[in-house]
C-alpha positions, 0 to 999 in steps of 0.5 A: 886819526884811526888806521884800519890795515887789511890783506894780510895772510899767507902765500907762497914764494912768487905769490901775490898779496895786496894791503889796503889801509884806510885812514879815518878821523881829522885827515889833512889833504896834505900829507904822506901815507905808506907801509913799514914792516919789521921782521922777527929781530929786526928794525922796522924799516920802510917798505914804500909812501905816497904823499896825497900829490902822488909821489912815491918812494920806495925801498931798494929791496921791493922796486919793481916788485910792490907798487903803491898807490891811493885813493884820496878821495876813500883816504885809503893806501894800497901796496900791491906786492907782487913776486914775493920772497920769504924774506918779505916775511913780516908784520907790515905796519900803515903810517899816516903823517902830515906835519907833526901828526903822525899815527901807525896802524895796528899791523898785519902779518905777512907770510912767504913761504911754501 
């Protein structure tokens, strides 16, 4: 499985950006997809996922302001991120995995600030 992430860039505070994430290859019509990020000196930690039935959870830190969603049908993972903060300042990271398959993007950077 290979994973192209795409919309990253630079915003303001309050801004607006959108990912996309399209997976190609041997896909499983089971499975989950979704967006990590990992900040300068910090862990990755998961921001949202979507499994292919629909169900979404998200990070504490983003409800309310991203929203997943997905295009079973183009195998493509978007995140709408909305009112963004500086601290979602990070390099965000597409995940595909179904059972013991599990593969990562290459990432793309995201930056708030003014």
């Amino acid at each position: 499985v290979q994973l192209q992430a795409s919309g990253g860039g630079l915003v303001q505070p309050g801004g607006s950006l959108r990912l996309s994430c399209a997976a190609s290859g041997s896909i499983f019509s089971i499975n989950v997809m979704g967006w990590y990020r990992q900040a300068p000196g910090k862990q990755r930690e998961l921001v949202a996922v979507i499994t292919s039935g629909g169900t979404t959870n998200y990070a504490d830190s983003v409800k309310g302001r991203f929203t997943i969603s997905r295009d079973n049908a183009k195998n493509t993972v978007y995140l709408q991120m909305n009112s963004l903060k500086p601290e979602d300042t990070a390099v965000y990271y597409c995940r595909y995995y179904s059972g013991n398959i599990d593969y990562w993007g290459q990432g793309t950077q995201v930056t708030v600030s003014s």
